[in-house]
VOPANU-97569 format. One record per residue (C-alpha): residue in three letters; x, z, y. Coordinates in steps of 0.1 Angstrom, whole numbers, padded with zeros to 4 digits, always signed. Layout:
BEGIN
("ALA", (X, Z, Y));
...
END
This chain:
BEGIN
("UNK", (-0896, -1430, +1791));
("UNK", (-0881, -1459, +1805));
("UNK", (-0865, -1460, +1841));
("UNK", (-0895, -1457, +1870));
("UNK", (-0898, -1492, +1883));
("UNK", (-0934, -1491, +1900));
("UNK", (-0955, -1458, +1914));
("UNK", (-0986, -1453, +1929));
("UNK", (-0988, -1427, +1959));
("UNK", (-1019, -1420, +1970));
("UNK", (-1023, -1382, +1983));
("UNK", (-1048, -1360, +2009));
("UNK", (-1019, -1337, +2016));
("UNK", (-0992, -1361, +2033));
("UNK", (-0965, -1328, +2032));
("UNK", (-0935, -1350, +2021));
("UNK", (-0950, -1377, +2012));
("UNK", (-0930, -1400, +2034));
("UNK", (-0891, -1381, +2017));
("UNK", (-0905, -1387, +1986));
("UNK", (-0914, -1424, +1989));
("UNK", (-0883, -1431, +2010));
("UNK", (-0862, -1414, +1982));
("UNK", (-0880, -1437, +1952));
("UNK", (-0876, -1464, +1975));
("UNK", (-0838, -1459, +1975));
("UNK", (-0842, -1465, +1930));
("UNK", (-0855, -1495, +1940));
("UNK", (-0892, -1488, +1927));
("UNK", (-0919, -1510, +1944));
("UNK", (-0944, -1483, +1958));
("UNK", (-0983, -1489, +1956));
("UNK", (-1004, -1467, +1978));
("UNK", (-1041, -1470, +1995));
("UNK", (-1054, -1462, +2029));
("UNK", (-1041, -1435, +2050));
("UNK", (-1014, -1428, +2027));
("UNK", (-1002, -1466, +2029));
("UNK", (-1010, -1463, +2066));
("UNK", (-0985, -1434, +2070));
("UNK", (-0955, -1448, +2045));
("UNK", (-0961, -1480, +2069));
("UNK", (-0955, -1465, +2101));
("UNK", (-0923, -1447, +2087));
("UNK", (-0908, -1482, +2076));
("UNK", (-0908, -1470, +2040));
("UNK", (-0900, -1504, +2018));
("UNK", (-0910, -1518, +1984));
("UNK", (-0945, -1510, +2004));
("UNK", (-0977, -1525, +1987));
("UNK", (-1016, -1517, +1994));
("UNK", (-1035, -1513, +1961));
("UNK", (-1059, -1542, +1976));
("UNK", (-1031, -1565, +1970));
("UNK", (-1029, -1560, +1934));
("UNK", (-1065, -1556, +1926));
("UNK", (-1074, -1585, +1947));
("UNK", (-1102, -1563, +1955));
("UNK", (-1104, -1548, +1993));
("UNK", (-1110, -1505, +1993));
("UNK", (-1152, -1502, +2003));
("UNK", (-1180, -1478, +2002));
("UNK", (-1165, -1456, +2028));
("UNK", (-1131, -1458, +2008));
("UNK", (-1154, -1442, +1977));
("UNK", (-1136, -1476, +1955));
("UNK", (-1100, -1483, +1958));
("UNK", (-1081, -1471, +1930));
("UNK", (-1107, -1472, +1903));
("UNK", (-1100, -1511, +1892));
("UNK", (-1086, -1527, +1859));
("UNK", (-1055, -1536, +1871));
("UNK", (-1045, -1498, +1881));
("UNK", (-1062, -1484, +1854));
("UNK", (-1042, -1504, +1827));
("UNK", (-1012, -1501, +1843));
("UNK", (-1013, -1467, +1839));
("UNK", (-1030, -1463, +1808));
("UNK", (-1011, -1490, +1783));
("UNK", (-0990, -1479, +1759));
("UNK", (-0952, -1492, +1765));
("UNK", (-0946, -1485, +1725));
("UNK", (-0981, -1511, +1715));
("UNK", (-0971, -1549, +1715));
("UNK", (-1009, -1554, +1720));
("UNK", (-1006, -1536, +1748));
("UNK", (-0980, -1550, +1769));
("UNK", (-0999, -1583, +1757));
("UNK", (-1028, -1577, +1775));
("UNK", (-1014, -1564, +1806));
("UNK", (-0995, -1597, +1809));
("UNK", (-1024, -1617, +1797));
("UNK", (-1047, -1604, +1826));
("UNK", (-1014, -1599, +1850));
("UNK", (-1014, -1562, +1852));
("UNK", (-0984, -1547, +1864));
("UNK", (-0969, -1521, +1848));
("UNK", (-0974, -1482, +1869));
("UNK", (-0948, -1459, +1855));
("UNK", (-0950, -1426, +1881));
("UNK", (-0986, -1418, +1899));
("UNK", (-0984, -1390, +1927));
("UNK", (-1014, -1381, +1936));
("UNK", (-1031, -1350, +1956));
("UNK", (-1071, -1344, +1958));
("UNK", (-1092, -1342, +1987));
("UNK", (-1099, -1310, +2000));
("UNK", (-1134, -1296, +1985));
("UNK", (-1117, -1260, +1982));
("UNK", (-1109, -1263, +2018));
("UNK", (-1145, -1277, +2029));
("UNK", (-1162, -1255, +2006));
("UNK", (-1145, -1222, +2023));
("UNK", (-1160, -1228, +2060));
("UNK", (-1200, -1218, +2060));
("UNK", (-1204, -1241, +2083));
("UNK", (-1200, -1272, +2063));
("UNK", (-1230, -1295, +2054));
("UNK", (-1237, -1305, +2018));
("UNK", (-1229, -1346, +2028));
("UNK", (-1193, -1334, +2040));
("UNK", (-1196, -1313, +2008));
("UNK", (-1202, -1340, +1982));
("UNK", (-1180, -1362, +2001));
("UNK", (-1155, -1344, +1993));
("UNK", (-1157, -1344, +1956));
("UNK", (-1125, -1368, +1945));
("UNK", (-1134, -1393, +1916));
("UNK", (-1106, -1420, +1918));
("UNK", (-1082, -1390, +1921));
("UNK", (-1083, -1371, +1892));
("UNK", (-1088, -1402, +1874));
("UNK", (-1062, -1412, +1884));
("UNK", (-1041, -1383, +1872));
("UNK", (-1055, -1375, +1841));
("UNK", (-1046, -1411, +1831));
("UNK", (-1010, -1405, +1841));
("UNK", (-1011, -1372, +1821));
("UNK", (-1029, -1389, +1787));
("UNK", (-0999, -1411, +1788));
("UNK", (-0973, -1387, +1797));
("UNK", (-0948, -1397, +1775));
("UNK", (-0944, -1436, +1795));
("UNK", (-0957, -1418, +1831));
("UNK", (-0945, -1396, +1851));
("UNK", (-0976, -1379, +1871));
("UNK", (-0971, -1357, +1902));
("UNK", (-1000, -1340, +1915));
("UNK", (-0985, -1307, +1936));
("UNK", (-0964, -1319, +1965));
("UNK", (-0935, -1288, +1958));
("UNK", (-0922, -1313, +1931));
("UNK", (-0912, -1344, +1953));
("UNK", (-0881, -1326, +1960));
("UNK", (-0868, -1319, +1924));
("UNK", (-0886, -1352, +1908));
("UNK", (-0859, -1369, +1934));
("UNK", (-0835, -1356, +1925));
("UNK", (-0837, -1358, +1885));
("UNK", (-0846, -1394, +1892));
("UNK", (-0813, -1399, +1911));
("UNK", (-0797, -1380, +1885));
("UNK", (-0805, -1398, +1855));
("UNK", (-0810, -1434, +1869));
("UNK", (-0848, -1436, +1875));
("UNK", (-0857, -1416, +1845));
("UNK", (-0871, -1387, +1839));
("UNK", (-0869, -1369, +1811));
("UNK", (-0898, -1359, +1780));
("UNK", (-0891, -1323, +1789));
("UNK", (-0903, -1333, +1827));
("UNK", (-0931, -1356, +1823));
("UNK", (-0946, -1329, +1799));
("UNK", (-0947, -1298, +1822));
("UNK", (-0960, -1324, +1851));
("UNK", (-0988, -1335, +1830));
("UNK", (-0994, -1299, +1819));
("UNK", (-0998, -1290, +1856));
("UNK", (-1024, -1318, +1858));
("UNK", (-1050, -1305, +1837));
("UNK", (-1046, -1274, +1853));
("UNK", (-1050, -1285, +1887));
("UNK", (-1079, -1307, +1876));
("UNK", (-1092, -1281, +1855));
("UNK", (-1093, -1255, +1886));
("UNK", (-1111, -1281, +1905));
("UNK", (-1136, -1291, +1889));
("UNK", (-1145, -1254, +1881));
("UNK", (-1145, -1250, +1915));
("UNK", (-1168, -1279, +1923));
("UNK", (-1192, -1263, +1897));
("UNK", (-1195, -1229, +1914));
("UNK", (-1201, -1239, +1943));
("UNK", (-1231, -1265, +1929));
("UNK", (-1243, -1235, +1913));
("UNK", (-1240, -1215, +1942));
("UNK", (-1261, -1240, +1966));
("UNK", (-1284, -1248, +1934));
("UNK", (-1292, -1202, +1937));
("UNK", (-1290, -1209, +1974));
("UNK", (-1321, -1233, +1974));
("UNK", (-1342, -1215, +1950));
("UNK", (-1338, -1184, +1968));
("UNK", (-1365, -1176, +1987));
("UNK", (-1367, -1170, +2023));
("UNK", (-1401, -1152, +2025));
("UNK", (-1380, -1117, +2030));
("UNK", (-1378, -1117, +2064));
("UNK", (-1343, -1128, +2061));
("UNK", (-1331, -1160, +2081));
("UNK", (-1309, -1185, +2066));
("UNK", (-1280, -1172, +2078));
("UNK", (-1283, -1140, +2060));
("UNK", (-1293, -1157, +2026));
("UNK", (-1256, -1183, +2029));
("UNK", (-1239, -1150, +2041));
("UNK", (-1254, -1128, +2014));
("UNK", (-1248, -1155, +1986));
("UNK", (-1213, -1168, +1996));
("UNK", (-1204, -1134, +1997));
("UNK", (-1214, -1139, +1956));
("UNK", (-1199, -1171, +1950));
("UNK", (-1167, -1150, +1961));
("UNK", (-1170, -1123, +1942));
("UNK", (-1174, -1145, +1911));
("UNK", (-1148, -1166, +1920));
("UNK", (-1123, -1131, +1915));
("UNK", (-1144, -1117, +1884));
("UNK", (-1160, -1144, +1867));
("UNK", (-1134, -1169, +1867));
("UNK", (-1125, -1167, +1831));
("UNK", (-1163, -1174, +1825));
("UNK", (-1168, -1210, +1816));
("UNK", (-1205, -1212, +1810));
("UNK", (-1224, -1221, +1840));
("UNK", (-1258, -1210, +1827));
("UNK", (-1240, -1177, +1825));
("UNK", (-1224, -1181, +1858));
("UNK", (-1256, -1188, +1875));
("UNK", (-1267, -1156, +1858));
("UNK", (-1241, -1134, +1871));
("UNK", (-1250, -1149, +1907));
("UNK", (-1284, -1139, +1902));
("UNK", (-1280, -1106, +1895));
("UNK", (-1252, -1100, +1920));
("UNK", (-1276, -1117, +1943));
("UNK", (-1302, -1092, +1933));
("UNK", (-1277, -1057, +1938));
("UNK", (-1269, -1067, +1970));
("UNK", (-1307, -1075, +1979));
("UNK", (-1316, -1042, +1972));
("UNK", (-1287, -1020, +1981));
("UNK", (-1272, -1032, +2011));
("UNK", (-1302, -1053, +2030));
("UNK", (-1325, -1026, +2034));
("UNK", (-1298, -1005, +2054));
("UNK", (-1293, -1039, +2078));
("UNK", (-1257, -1041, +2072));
("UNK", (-1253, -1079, +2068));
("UNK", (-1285, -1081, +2091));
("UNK", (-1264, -1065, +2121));
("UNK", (-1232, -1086, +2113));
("UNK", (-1244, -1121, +2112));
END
């Protein structure tokens, strides 16, 4: 790849955020990031500073649902430095050039794990312009560099400070690897737990069992199946497995009042 000139930072999980910025900074590579992020790398004086509105002409809206998700991030990322045509049209339609994108999800594991949660905080929750983001940056790993896991900053930093602003094909391989894992893992886990409400709402409630019971008795599912049925990839099947783990527990364990007592 060619030295990093221009990154996009745009992360949930500020850990580091601000070293890592300060350190590509140092390279001299103009930093683009959005809302709290940019908000953040602000307050902490970090330089080469840009908000993604200023390049896309376009302000962040919907309740920060549209920011990143714009032509002129897109291309940036997606163009092919070895295609003429390429490079053509992102100067035609003045697209600059995004050669590293570090970017974190939002937190639906995290939502998802406290029963208390509502399905709006839920849903909201559910990062689109994120791992689009990164899987961009991975498809065109060999001119990107994408970071997604914030125990990288550190040795990104330094490889970068190493070898003048370049990482090398070795690197930006295993990082885009780690990308389609980490996206891979999430959206399986958006899935369960969409199958795990979709059991939770057919399941009927004319049992004698308040609703409390039901989310404790099928969570308690959704977590089994998270250890045992995560190598599963069929949701139809997955939804079956739920069903009749759902069904065990009905009739062994509610009848004695277990769960009953413990809620």
């Amino acid at each position: 790849m060619a030295r990093i000139e221009r990154a996009l930072l745009s992360v949930t999980d500020k850990t580091g955020i601000v070293d890592f910025a300060r350190a590509l900074a140092q390279l001299g590579v103009e930093i683009l990031s959005t809302g709290g992020t940019h908000r953040v790398l602000k307050e902490a004086g970090v330089p080469n500073l840009r908000e993604v509105a200023e390049v896309t002409e376009f302000p962040e809206m919907l309740d920060g649902r549209v920011k990143t998700m714009h032509p002129r991030i897109t291309g940036g990322i997606l163009a092919m430095r070895s295609k003429p045509e390429h490079m053509a049209a992102l100067a035609e339609h003045k697209i600059p050039r995004i050669d590293l994108v570090c970017v974190n999800l939002y937190q639906f594991e995290k939502v998802a794990a406290n029963r208390a949660a509502e399905l709006q905080e839920l849903i909201e929750n559910i990062d689109i312009g994120g791992p689009a983001m990164l899987r961009s940056a991975a498809k065109n790993f060999k001119s990107v560099a994408v970071v997604c896991n914030p125990e990288r900053y550190e040795e990104i930093a330094k490889e970068l400070e190493t070898n003048s602003g370049i990482l090398s094909d070795a690197v930006l391989f295993k990082l885009a690897v780690e990308v389609y894992e980490r996206t891979s893992s999430y959206d399986n886990t958006i899935a369960e737990f969409s199958t795990f409400i979709a059991v939770k709402d057919s399941f009927k409630a004319d049992e004698g069992y308040n609703d409390d019971i039901i989310t404790t008795l099928i969570l308690f599912c959704w977590l089994t199946a998270q250890t045992y049925f995560k190598d599963i990839t069929d949701t139809d099947l997955r939804k079956k497995l739920y069903e009749r783990e759902l069904q065990k527990l009905e009739e062994e364990v509610l009848p004695f009042g277990f769960i009953v007592d413990g809620v």
